[in-house]
C-alpha positions as CSV (number, residue, x, y, z in Angstrom):
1,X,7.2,24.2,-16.8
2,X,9.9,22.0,-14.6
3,X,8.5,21.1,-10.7
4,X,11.2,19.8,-8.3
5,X,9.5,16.5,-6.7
6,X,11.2,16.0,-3.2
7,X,11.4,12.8,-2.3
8,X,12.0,11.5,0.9
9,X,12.9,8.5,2.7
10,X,9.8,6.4,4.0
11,X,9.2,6.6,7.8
12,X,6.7,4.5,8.7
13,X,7.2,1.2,10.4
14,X,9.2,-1.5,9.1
15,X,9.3,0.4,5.2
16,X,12.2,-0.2,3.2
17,X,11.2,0.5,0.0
18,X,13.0,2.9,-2.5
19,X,10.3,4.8,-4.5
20,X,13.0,6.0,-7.9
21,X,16.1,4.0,-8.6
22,X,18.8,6.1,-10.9
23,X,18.7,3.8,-13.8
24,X,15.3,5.1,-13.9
25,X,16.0,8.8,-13.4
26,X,16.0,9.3,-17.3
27,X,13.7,11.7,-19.7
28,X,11.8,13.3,-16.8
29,X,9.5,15.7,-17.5
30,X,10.5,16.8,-13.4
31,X,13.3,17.5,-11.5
32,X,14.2,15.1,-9.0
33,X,15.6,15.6,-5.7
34,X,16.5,13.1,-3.0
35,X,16.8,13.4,0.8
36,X,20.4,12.2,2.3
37,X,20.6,8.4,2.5
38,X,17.7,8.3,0.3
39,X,19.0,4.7,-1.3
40,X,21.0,3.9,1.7
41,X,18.9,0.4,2.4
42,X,19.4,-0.7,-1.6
43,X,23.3,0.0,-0.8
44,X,22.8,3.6,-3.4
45,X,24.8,6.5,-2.4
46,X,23.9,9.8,-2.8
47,X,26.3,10.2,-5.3
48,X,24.5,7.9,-7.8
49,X,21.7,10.0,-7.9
50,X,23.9,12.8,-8.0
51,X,25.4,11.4,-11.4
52,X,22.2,11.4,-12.4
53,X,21.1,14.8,-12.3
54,X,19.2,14.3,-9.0
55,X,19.8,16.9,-6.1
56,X,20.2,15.5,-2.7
57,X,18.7,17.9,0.2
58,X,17.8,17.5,3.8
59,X,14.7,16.5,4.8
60,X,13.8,19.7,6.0
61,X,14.7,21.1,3.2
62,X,12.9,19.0,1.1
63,X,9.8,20.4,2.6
64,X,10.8,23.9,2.2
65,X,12.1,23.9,-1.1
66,X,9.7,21.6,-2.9
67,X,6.2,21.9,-4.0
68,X,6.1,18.3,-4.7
69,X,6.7,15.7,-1.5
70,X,6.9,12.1,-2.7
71,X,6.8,9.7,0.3
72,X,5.8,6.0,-0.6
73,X,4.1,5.4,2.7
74,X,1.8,7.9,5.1
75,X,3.7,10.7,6.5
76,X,3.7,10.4,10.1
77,X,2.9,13.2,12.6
78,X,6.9,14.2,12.9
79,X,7.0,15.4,9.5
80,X,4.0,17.6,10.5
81,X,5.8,20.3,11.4
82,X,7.4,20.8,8.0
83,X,4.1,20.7,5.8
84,X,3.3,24.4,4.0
85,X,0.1,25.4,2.8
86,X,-0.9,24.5,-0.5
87,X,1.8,21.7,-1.2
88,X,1.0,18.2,-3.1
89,X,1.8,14.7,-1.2
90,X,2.0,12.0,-3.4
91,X,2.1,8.3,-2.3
92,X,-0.2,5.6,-1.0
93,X,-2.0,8.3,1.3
94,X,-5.0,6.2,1.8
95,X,-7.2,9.2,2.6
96,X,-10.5,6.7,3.1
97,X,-8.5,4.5,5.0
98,X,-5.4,5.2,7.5
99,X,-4.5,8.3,6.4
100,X,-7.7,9.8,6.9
101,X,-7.1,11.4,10.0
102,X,-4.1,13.1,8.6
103,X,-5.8,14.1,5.7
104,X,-8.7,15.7,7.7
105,X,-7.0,17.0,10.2
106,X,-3.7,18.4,8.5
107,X,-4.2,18.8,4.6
108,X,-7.6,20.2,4.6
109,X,-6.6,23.2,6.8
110,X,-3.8,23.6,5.1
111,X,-5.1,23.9,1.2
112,X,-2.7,20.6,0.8
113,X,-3.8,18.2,-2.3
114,X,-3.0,14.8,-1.9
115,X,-2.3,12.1,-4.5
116,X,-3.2,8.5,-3.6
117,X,-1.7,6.0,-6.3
118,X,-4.2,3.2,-5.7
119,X,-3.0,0.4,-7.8
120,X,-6.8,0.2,-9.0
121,X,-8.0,4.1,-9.1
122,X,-5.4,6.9,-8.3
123,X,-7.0,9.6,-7.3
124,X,-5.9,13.2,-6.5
125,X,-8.0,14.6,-2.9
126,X,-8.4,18.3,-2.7
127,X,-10.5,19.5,0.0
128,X,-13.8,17.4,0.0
129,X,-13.0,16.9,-4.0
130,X,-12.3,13.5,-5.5
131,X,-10.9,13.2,-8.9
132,X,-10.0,9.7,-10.5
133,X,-6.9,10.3,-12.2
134,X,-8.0,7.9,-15.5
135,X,-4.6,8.6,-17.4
136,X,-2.9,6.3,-15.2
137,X,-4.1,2.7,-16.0
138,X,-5.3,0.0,-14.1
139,X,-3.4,-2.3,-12.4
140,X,-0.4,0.3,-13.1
141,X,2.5,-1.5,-10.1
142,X,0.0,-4.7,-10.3
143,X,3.7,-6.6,-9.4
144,X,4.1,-4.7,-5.8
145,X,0.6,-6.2,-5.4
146,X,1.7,-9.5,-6.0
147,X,5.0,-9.5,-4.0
148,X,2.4,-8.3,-1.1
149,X,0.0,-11.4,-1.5
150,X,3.4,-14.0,-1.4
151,X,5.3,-11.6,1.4
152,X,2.5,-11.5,3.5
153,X,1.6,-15.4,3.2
154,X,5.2,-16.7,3.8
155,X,5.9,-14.1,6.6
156,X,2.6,-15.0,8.5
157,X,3.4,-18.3,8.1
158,X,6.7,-18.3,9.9
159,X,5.2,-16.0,12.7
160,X,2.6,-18.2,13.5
161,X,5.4,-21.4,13.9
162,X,3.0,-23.7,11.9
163,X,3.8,-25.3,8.6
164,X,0.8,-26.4,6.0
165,X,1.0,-30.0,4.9
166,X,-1.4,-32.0,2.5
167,X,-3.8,-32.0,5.4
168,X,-3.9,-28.5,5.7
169,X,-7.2,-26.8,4.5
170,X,-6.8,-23.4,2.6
171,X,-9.6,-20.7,1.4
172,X,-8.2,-17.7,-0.7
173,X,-10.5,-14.5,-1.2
174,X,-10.5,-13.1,-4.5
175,X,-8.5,-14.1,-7.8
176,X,-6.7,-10.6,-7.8
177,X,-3.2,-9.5,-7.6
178,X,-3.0,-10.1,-4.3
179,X,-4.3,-13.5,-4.0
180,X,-2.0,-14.7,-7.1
181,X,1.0,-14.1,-4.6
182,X,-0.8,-15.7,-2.1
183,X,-1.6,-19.1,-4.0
184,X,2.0,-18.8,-5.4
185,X,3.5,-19.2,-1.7
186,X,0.9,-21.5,-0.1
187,X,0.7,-24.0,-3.0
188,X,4.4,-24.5,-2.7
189,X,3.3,-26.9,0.1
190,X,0.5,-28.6,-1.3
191,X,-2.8,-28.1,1.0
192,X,-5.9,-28.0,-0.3
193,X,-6.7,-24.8,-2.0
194,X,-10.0,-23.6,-2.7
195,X,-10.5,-20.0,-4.0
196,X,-13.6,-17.9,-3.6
197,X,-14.5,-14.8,-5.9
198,X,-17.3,-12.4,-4.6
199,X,-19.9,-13.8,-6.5
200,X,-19.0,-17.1,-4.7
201,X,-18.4,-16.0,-1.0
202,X,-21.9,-17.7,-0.1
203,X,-20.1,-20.8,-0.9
204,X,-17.2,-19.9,1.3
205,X,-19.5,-18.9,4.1
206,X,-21.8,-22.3,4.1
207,X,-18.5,-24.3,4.1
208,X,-16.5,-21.6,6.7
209,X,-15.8,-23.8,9.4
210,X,-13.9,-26.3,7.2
211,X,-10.6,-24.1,7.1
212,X,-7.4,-24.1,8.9
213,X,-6.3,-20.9,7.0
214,X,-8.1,-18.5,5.6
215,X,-6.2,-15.9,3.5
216,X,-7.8,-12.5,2.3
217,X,-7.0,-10.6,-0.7
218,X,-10.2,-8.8,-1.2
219,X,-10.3,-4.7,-0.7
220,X,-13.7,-3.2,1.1
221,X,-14.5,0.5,0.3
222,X,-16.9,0.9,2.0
223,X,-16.7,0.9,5.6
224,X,-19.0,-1.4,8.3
225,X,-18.6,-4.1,5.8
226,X,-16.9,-6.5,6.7
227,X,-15.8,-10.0,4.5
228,X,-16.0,-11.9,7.5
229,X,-18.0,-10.5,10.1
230,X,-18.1,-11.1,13.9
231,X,-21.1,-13.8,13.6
232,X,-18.4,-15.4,10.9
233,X,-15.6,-15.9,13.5
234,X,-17.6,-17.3,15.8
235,X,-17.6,-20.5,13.3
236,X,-14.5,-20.8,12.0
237,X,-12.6,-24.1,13.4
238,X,-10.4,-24.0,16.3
239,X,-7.0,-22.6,16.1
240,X,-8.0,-21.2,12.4
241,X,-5.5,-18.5,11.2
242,X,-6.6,-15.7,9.1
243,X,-3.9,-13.8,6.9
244,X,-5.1,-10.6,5.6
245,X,-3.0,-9.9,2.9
246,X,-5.1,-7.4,1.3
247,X,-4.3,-5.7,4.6
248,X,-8.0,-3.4,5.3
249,X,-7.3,-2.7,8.7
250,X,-11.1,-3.8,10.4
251,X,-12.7,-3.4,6.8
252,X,-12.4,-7.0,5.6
253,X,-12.1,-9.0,9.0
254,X,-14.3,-7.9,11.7
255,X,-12.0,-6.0,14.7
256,X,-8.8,-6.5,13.1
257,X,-5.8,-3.8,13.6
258,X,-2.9,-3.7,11.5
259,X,0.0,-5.4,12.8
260,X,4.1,-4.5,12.6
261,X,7.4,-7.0,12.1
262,X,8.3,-7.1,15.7
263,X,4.6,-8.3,16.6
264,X,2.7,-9.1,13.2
265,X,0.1,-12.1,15.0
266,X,-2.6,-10.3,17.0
267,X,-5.7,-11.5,17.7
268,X,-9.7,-10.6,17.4
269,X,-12.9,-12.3,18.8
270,X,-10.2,-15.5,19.9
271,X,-9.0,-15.9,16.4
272,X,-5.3,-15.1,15.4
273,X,-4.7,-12.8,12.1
274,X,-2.3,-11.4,10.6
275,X,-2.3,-7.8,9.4
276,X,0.8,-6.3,7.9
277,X,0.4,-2.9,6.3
278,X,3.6,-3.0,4.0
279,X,4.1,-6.7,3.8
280,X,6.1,-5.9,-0.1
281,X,9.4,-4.2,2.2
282,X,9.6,-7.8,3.3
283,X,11.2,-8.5,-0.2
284,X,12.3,-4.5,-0.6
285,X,14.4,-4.9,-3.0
286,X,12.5,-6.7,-5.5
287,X,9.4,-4.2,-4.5
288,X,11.3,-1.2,-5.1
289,X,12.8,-2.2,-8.8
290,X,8.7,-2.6,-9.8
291,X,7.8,0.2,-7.9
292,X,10.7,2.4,-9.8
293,X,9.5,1.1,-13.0
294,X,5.8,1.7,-12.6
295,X,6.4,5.4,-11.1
296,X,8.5,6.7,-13.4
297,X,6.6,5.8,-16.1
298,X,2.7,6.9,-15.0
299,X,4.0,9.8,-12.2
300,X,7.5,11.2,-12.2
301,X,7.9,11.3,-16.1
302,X,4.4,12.9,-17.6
303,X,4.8,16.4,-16.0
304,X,3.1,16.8,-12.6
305,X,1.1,19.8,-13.5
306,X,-0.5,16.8,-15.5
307,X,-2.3,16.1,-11.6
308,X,-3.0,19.2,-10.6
309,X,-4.9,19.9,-13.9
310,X,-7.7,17.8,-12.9
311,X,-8.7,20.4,-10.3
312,X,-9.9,22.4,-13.7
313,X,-12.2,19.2,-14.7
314,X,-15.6,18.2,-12.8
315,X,-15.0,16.1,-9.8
316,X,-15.7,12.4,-9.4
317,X,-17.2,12.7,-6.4
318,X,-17.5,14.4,-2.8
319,X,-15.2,13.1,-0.5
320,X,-17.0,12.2,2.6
């Protein structure tokens, strides 16, 4: 059986990411439909997803008409209004992280599954049900990951008005995607690098107050955990900048918030960090050809009802 997955145009802050290209609107399994100006900020019109079999709808009408609501980022509270009981939202949904409160608050009342296509474990959230969706591999849009750890590290080095030299002292979190952006846009101005894994962070602590930057590309689950805690900032060296690019909101650095384009420097416990949820829409265009790829191939073409079939199967866990 054909489903109609609605996609629509990205709303939150500073997003400029195009989730399905038309060179990749080929051998679905799905229908596809578009919301007007879906591919406006890749200079698409309508009519090339037109020519490709895609319809192009309203937003509104996206909502009413389709089962399947594709939005790349959370949906904010003005698409509310349009959400009917027992839809699917797929996208990063982040229900343990910022989009809990909307998946709480507005999906669980409303019978509404949610997808979450973690880069490391989608997972599809159905009440207080969590089910790891395993036929989607690891690592699946590893690339957006890696455009995030080099977007993030270049941006919040412009904001902050300071350029490394070979003076410059640098820690990197993790050897993950994330981190392999980062090192690729630091290195290009030769400070001194040192990379820290998690079986190494007592290292990094004991030697904390050597670094001018410290950039983060480690994701914490669990919550009140935090990679560098409040006791931590209190040693780090004066006028030390922290660049979260792994981007965990209070998670990985104690009392951060994230932070947007038009302000992305804030500060916590004196110490300036950077925070950007969607750092990848800095380089949108190169972030939505990967994203396009990855998609299609793991979600839009296998057949949705593929998802929705792990609600037959044992879940993972309890969402709590």
């Amino acid at each position: 059986m054909k489903f109609v997955i609605g996609f629509i145009k990205p709303n939150y802050p500073g997003e400029k990411r195009v989730a399905i290209l038309p060179q990749d609107i080929k051998d679905l399994e799905n229908d596809i439909a578009v919301e007007d100006g879906f591919g406006y900020e890749m200079g698409i019109s309508n009519q090339e997803y037109l020519n490709k079999g895609a319809q192009v709808m309203s937003r509104a009408d996206i909502f009413e008409k389709c089962d399947f609501i594709f939005s790349l980022k959370l949906l904010q509270p003005s698409d509310y209004q349009y959400l009917r009981k027992g839809q699917t939202i797929i996208g990063w949904t982040h229900p343990y992280g910022s989009g809990r409160k909307f998946y709480e608050e507005q999906c669980i009342p409303r019978d509404i599954k949610v997808v979450d296509l973690d880069n490391i474990t989608p997972r599809l959230f159905y009440h207080r049900h969590v089910y790891n969706l395993d036929y989607i591999p690891r690592n699946f849009v590893y690339q957006n990951s890696i455009i995030a750890g080099f977007g993030s590290t270049y941006h919040a080095l412009m904001a902050n008005g300071e350029m490394p030299t070979h003076e410059t002292k640098v820690a990197i979190l993790s050897s993950g995607n994330v981190s392999q952006g980062a090192f690729k846009a630091i290195a290009a101005f030769n400070p001194t690098i040192r990379m820290f894994y998690r079986k190494t962070m007592n290292e990094f602590y004991d030697t904390i107050s050597d670094y001018d930057i410290i950039i983060n590309g480690i994701q914490v689950d669990q919550p009140n955990i935090n990679i560098i805690s409040k006791e931590h900032l209190a040693k780090l060296k004066k006028n030390c900048f922290i660049i979260d690019a792994a981007a965990h909101q209070g998670r990985a650095i104690y009392g951060t918030k994230f932070t947007y384009n038009e302000a992305p420097i804030a500060q916590t416990e004196g110490v300036s960090y950077y925070c950007l949820s969607n750092s990848p829409s800095l380089f949108y265009k190169t972030a939505s050809k990967e994203i396009s790829k990855a998609f299609t191939k793991y979600v839009y073409q296998p057949s949705v009802s593929k998802i929705i079939s792990y609600l037959n199967k044992k879940p993972s866990f309890i969402y709590e």
